[in-house]
N, CA, C and O atoms as a GROMACS GRO file, in nm:
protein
  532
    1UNK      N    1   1.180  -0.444   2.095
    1UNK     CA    2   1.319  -0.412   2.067
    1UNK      C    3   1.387  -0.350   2.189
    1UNK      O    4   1.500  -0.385   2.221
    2UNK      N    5   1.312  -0.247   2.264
    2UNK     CA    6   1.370  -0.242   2.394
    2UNK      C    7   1.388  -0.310   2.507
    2UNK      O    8   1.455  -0.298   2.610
    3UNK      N    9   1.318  -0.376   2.465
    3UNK     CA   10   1.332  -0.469   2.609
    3UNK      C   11   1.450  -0.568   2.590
    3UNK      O   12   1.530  -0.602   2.678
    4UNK      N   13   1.449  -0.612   2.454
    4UNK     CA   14   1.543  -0.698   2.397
    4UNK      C   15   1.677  -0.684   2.370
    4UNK      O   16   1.757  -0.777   2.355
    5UNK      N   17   1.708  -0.536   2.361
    5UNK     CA   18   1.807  -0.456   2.351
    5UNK      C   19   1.859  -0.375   2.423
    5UNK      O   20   1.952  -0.300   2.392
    6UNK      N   21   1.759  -0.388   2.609
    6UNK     CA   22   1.781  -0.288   2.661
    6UNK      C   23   1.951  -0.248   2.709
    6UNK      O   24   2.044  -0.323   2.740
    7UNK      N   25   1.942  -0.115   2.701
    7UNK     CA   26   2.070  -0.084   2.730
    7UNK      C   27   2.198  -0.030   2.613
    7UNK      O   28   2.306   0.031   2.614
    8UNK      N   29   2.097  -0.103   2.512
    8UNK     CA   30   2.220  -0.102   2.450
    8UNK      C   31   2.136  -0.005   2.244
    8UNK      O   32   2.188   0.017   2.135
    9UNK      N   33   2.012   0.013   2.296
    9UNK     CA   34   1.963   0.071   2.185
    9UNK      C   35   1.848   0.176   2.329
    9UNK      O   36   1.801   0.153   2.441
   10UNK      N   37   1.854   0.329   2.197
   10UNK     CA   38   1.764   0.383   2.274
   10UNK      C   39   1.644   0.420   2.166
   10UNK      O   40   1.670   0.395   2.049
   11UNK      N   41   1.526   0.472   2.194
   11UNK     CA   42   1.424   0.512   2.109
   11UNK      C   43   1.391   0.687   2.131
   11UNK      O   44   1.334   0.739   2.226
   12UNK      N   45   1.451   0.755   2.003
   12UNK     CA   46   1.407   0.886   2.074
   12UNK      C   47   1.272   0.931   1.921
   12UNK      O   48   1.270   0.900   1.802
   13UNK      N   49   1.205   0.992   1.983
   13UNK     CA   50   1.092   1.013   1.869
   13UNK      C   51   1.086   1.173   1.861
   13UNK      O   52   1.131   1.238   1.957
   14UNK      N   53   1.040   1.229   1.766
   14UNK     CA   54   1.058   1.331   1.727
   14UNK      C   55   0.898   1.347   1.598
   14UNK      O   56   0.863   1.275   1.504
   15UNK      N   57   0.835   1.480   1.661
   15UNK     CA   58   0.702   1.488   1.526
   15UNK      C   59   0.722   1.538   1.448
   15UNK      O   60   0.810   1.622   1.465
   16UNK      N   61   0.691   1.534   1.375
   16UNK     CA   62   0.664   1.617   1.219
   16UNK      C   63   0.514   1.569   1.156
   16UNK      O   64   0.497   1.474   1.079
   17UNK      N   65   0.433   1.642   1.197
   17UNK     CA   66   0.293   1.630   1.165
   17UNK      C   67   0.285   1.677   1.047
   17UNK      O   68   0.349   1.777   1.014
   18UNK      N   69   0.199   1.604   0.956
   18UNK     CA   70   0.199   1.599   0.804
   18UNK      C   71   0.113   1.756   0.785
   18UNK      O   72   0.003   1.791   0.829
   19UNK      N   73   0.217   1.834   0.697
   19UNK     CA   74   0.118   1.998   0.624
   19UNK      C   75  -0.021   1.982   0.608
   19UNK      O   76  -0.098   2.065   0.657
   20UNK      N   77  -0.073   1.859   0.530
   20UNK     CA   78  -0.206   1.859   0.489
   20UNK      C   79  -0.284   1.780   0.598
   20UNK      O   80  -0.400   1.742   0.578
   21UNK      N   81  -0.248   1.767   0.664
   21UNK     CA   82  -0.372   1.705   0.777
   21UNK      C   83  -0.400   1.810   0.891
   21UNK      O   84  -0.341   1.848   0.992
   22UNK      N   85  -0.544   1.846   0.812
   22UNK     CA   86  -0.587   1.960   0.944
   22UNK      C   87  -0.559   1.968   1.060
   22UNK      O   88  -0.542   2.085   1.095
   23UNK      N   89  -0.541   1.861   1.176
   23UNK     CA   90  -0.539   1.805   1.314
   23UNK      C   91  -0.427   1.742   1.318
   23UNK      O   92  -0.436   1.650   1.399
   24UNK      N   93  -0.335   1.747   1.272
   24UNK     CA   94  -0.209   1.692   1.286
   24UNK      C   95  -0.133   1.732   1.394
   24UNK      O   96  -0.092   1.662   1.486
   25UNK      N   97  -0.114   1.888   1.369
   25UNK     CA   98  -0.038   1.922   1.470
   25UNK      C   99  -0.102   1.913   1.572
   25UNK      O  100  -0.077   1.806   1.628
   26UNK      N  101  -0.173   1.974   1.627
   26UNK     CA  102  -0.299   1.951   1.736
   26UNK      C  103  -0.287   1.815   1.804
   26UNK      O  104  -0.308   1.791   1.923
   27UNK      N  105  -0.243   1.712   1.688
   27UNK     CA  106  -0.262   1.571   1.769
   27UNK      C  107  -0.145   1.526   1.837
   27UNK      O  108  -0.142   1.461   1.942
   28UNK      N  109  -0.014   1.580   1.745
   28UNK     CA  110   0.156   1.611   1.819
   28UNK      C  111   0.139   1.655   1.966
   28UNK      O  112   0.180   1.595   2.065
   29UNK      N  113   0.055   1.800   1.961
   29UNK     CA  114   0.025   1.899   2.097
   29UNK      C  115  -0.042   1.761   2.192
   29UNK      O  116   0.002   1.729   2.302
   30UNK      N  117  -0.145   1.700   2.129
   30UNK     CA  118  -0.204   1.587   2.231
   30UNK      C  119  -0.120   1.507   2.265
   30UNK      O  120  -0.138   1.496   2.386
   31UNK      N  121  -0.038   1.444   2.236
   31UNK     CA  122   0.046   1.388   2.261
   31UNK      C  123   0.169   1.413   2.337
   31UNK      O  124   0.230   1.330   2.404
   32UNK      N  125   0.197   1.531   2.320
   32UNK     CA  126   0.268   1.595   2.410
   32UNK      C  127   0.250   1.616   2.569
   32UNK      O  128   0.325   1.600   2.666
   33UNK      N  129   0.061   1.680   2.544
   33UNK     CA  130   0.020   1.673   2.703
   33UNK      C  131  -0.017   1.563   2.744
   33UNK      O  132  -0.038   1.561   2.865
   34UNK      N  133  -0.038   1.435   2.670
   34UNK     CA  134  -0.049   1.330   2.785
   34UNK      C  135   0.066   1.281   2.792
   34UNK      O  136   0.056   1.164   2.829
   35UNK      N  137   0.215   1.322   2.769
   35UNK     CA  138   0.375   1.299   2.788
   35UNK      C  139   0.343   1.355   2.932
   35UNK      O  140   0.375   1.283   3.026
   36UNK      N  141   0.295   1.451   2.954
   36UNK     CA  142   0.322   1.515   3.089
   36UNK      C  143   0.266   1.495   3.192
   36UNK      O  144   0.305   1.540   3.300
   37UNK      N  145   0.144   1.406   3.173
   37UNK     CA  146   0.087   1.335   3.251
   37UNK      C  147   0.140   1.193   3.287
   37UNK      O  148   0.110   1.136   3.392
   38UNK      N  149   0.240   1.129   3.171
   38UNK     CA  150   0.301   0.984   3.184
   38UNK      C  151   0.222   0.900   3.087
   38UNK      O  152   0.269   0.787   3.072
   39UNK      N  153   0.119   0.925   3.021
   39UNK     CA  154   0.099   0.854   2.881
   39UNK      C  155   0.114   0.859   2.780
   39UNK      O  156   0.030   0.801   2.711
   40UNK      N  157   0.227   0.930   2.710
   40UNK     CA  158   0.240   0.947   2.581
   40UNK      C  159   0.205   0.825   2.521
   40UNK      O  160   0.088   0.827   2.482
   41UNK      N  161   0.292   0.670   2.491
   41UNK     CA  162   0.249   0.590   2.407
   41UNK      C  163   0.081   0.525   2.386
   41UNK      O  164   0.027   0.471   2.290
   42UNK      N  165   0.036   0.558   2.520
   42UNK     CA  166  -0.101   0.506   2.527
   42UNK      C  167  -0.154   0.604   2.413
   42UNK      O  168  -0.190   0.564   2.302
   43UNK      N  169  -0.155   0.786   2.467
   43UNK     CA  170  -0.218   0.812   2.397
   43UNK      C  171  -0.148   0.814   2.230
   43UNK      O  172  -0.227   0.822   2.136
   44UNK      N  173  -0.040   0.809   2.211
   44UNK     CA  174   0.014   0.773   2.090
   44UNK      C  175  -0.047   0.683   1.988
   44UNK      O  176  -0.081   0.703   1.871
   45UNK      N  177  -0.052   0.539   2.094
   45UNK     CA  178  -0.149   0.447   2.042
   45UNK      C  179  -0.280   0.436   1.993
   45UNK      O  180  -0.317   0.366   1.899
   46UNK      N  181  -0.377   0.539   2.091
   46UNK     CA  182  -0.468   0.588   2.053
   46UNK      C  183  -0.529   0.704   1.929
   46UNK      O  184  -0.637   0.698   1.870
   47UNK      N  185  -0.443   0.784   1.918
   47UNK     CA  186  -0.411   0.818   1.759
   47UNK      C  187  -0.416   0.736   1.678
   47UNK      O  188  -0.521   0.698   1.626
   48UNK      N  189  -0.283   0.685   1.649
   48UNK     CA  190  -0.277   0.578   1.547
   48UNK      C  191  -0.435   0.523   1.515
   48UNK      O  192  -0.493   0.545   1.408
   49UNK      N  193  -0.478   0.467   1.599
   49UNK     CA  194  -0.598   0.405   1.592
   49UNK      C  195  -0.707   0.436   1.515
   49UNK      O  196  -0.771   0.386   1.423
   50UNK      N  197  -0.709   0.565   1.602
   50UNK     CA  198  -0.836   0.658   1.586
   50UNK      C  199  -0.817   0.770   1.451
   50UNK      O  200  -0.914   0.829   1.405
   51UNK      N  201  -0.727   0.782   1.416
   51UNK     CA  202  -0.744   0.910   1.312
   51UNK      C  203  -0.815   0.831   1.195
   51UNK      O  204  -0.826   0.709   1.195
   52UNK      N  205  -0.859   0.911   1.102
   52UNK     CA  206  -0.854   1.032   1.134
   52UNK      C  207  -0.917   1.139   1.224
   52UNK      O  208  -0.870   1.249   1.196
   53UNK      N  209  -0.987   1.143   1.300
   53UNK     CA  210  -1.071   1.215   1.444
   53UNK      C  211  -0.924   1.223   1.530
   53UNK      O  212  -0.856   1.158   1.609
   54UNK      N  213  -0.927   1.365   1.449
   54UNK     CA  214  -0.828   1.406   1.579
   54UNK      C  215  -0.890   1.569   1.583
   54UNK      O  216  -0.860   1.612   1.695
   55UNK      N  217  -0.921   1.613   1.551
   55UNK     CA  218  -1.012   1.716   1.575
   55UNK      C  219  -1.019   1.757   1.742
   55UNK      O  220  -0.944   1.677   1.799
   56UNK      N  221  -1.069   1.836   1.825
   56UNK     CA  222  -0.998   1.889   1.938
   56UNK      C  223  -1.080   1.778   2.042
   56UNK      O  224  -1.032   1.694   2.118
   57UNK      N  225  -1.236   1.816   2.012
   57UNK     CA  226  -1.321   1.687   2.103
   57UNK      C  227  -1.285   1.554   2.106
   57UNK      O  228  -1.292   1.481   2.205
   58UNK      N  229  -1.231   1.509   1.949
   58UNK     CA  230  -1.236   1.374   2.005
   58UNK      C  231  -1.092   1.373   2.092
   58UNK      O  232  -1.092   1.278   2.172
   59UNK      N  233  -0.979   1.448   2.096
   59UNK     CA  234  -0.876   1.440   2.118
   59UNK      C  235  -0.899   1.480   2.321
   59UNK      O  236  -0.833   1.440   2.418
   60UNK      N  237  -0.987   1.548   2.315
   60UNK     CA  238  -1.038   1.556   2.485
   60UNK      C  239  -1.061   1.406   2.492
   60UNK      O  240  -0.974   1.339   2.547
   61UNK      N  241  -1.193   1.336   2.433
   61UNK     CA  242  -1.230   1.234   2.481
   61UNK      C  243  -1.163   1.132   2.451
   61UNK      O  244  -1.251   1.052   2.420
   62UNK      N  245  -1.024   1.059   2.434
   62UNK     CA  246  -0.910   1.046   2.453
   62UNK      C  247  -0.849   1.034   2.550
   62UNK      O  248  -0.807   0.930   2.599
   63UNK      N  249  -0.832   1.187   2.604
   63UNK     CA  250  -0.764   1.191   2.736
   63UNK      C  251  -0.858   1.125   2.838
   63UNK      O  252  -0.842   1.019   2.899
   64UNK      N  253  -0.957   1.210   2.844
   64UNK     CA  254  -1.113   1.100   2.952
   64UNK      C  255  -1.066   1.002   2.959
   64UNK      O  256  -1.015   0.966   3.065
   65UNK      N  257  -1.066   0.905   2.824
   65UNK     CA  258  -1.036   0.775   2.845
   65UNK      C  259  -0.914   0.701   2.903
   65UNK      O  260  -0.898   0.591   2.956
   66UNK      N  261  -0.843   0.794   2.874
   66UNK     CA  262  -0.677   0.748   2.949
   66UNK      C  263  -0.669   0.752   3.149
   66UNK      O  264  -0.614   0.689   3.239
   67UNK      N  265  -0.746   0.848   3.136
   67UNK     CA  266  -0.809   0.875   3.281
   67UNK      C  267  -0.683   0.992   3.319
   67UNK      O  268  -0.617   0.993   3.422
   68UNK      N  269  -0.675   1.065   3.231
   68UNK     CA  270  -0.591   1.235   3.211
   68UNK      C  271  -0.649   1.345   3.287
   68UNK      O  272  -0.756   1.401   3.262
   69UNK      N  273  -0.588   1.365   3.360
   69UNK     CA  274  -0.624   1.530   3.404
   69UNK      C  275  -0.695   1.629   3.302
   69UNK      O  276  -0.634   1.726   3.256
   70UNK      N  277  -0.817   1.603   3.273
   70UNK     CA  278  -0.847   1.713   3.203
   70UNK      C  279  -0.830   1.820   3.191
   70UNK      O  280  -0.794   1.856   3.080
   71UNK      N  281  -0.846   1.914   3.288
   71UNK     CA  282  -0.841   2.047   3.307
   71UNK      C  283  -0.642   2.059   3.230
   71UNK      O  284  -0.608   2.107   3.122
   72UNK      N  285  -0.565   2.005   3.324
   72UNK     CA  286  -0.422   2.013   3.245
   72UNK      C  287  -0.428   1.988   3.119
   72UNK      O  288  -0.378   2.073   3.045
   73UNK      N  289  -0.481   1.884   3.069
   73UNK     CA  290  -0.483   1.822   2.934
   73UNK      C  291  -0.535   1.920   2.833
   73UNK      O  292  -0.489   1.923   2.719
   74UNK      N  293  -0.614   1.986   2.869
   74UNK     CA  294  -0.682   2.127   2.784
   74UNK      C  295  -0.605   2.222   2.760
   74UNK      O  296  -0.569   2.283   2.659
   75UNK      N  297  -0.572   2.228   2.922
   75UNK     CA  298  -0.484   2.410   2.898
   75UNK      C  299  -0.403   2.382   2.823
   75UNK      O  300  -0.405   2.458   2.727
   76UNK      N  301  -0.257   2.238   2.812
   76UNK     CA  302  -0.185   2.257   2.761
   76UNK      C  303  -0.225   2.252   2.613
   76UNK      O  304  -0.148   2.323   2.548
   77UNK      N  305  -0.302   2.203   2.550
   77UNK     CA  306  -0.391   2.170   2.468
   77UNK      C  307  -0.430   2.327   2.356
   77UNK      O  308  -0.428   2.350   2.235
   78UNK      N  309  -0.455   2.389   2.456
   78UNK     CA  310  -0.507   2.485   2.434
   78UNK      C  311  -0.414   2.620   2.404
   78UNK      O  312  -0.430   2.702   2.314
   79UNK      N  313  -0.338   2.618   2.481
   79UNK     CA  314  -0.223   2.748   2.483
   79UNK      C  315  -0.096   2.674   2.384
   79UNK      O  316   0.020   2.712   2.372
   80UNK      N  317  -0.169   2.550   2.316
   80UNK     CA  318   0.009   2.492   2.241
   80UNK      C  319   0.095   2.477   2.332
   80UNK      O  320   0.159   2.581   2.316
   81UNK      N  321   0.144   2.425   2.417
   81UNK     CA  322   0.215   2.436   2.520
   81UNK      C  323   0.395   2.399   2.456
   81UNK      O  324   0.502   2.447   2.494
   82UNK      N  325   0.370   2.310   2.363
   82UNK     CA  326   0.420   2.206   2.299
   82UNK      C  327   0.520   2.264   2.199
   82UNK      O  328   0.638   2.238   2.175
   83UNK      N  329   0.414   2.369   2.137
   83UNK     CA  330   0.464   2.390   1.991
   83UNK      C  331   0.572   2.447   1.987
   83UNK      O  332   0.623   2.391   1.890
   84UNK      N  333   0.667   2.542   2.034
   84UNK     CA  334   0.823   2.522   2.021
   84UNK      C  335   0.920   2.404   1.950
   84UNK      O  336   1.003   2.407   1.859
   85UNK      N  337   0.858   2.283   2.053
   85UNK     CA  338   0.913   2.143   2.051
   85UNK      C  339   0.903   2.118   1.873
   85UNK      O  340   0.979   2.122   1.776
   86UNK      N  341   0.767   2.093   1.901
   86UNK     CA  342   0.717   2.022   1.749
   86UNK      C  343   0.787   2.119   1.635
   86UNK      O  344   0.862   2.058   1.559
   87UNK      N  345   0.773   2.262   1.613
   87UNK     CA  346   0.799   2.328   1.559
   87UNK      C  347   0.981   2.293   1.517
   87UNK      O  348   1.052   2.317   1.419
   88UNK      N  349   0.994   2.250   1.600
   88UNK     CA  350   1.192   2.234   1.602
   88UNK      C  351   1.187   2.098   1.533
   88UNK      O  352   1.286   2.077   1.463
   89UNK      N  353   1.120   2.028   1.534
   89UNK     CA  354   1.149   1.846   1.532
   89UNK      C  355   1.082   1.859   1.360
   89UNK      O  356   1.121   1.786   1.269
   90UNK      N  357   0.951   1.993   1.339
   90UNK     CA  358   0.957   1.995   1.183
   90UNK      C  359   1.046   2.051   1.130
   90UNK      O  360   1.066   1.993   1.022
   91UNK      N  361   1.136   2.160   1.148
   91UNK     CA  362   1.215   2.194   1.099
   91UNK      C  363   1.357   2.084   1.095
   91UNK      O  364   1.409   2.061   0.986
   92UNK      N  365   1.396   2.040   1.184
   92UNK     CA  366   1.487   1.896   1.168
   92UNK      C  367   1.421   1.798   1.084
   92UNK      O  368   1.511   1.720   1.052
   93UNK      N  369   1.372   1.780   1.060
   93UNK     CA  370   1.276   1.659   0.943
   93UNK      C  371   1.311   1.738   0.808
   93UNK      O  372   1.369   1.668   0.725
   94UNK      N  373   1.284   1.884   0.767
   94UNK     CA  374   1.321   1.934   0.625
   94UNK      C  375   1.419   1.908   0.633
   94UNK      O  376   1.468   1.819   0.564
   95UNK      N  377   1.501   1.991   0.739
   95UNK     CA  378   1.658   1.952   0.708
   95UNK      C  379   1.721   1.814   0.660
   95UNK      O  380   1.809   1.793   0.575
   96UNK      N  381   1.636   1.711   0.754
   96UNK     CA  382   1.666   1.593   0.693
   96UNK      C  383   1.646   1.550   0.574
   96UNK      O  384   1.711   1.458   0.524
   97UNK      N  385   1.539   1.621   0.507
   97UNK     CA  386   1.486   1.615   0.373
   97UNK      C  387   1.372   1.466   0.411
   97UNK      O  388   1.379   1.361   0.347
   98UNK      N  389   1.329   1.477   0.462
   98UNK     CA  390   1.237   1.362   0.525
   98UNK      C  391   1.092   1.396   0.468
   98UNK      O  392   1.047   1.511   0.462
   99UNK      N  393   1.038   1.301   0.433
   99UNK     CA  394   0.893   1.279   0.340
   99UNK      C  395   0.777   1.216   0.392
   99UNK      O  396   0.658   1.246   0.380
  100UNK      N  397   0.846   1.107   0.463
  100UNK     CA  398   0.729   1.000   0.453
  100UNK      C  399   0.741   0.966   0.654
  100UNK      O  400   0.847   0.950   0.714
  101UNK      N  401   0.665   0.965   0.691
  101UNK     CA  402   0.626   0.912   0.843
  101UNK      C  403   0.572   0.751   0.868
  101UNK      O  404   0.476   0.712   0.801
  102UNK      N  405   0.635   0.661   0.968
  102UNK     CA  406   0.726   0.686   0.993
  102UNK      C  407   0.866   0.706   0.888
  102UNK      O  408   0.852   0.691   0.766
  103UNK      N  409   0.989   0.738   0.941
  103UNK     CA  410   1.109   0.728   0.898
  103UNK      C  411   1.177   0.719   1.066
  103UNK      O  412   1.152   0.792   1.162
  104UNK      N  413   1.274   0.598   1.056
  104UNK     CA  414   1.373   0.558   1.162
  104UNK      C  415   1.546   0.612   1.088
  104UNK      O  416   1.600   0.594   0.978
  105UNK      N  417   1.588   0.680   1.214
  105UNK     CA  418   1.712   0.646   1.166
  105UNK      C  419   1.801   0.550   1.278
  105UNK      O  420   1.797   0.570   1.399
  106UNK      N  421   1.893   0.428   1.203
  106UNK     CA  422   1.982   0.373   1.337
  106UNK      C  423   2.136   0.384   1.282
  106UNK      O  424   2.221   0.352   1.199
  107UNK      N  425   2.107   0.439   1.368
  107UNK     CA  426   2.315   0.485   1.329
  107UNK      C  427   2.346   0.582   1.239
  107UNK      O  428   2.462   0.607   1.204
  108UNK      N  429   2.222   0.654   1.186
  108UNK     CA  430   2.262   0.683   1.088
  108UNK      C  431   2.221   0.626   0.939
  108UNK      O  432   2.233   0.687   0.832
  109UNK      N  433   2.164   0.477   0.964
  109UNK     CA  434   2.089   0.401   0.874
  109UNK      C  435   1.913   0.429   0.878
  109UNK      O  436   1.828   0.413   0.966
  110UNK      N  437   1.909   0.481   0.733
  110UNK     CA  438   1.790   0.522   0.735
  110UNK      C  439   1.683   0.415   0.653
  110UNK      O  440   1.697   0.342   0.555
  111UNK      N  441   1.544   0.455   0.765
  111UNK     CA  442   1.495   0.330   0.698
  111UNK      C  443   1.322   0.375   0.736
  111UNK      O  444   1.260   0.404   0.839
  112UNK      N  445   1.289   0.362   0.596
  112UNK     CA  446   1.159   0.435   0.587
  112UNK      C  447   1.045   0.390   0.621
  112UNK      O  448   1.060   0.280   0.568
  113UNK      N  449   0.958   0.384   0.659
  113UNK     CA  450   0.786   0.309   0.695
  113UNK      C  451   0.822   0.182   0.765
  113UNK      O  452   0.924   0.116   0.790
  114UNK      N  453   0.670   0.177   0.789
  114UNK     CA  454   0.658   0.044   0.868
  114UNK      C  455   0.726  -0.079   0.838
  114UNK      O  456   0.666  -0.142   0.751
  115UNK      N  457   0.820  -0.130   0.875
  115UNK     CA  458   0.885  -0.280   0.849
  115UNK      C  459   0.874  -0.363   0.973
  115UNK      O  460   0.838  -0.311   1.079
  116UNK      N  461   0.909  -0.516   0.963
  116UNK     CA  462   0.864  -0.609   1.036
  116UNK      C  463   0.982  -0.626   1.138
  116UNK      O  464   1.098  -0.595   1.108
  117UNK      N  465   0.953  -0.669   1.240
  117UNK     CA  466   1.050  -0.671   1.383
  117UNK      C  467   1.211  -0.727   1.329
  117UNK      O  468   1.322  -0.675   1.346
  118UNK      N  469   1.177  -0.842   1.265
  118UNK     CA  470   1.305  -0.862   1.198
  118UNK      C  471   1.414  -0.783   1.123
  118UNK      O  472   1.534  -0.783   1.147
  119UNK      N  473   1.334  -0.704   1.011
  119UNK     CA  474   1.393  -0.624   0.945
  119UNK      C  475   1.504  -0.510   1.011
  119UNK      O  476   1.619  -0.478   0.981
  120UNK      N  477   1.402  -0.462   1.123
  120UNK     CA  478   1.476  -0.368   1.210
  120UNK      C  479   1.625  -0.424   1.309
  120UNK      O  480   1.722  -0.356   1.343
  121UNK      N  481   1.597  -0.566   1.335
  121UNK     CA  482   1.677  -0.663   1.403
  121UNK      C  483   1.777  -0.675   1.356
  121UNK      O  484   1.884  -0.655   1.413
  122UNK      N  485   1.757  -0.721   1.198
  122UNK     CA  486   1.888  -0.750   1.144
  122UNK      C  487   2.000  -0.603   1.142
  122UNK      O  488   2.123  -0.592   1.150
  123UNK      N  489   1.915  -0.526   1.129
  123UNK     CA  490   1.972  -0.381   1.149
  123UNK      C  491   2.048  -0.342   1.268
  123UNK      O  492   2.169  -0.318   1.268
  124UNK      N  493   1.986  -0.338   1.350
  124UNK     CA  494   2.056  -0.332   1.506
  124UNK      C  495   2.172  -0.394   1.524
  124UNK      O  496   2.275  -0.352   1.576
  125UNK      N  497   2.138  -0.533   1.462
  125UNK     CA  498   2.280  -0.650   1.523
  125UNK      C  499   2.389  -0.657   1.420
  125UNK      O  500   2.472  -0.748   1.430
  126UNK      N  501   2.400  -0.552   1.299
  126UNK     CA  502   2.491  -0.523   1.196
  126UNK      C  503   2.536  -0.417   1.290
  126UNK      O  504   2.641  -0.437   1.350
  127UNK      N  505   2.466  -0.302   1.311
  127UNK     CA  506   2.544  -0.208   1.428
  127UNK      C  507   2.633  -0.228   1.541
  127UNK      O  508   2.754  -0.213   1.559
  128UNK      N  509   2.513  -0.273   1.627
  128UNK     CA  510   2.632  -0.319   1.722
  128UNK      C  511   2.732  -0.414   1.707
  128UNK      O  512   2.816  -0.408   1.796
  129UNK      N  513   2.749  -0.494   1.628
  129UNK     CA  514   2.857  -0.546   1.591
  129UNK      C  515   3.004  -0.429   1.531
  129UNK      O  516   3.116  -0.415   1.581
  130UNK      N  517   2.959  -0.380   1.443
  130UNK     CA  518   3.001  -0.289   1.394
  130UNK      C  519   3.084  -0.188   1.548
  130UNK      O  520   3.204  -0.165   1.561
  131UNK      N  521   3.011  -0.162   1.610
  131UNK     CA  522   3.065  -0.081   1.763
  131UNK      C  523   3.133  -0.155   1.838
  131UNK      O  524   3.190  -0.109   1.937
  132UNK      N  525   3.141  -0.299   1.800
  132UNK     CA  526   3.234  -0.377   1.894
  132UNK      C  527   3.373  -0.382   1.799
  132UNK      O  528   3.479  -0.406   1.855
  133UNK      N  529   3.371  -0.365   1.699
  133UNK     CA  530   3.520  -0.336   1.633
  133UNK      C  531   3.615  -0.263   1.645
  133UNK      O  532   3.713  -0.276   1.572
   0.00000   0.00000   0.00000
């Protein structure tokens, strides 16, 4: 969709790590420090994958694999470096009254869980149409 749209759609993401998953937040924080290294989606991707093991080791050996600065990847890891961020992006999610992960909003059009490239498409090109009026 970005590539397809570039310019003209942006993607901003925001966590809200689920209350009941022990390693949730922890895995937001992981994700955060390999943002600062320049891999967030890799390791993003790697989540997805892998949970539930998000627990702190496997979330080191992770970074290993990304080929991450360890030593950085820990500290930030370690001291929460993050959690301000996350902490703000859960509190914007209640506010939103938001439940279920994912949730997209476009324009303002909200649209819950995983749907197919299309679905989101037809969405986009009702918008921007809509902005050319």
């Amino acid at each position: 969709m970005l590539k397809e749209y570039h310019g003209k759609i942006r993607l901003i993401i925001k966590h809200y790590p689920y209350k009941y998953r022990d390693f949730s937040h922890l895995a937001a924080e992981a994700a955060m420090a390999a943002h600062e290294q320049g891999r967030f989606w890799q390791m993003h991707e790697l989540l997805l994958k892998r949970s539930p093991e998000l627990d702190r080791e496997s979330l080191i050996r992770y970074a290993k694999e990304l080929g991450l600065d360890l030593n950085k990847f820990i500290d930030s890891l370690d001291r929460m470096k993050h959690k301000d961020i996350i902490e703000r992006d859960k509190k914007l999610a209640i506010e939103l009254d938001l439940y279920n992960t994912p949730t997209f909003f476009i324009n303002g059009r909200k649209v819950i869980g995983n749907r197919p490239y299309e679905y989101f498409k037809k969405i986009i090109e009702e918008e921007l149409k809509g902005a050319k009026k």
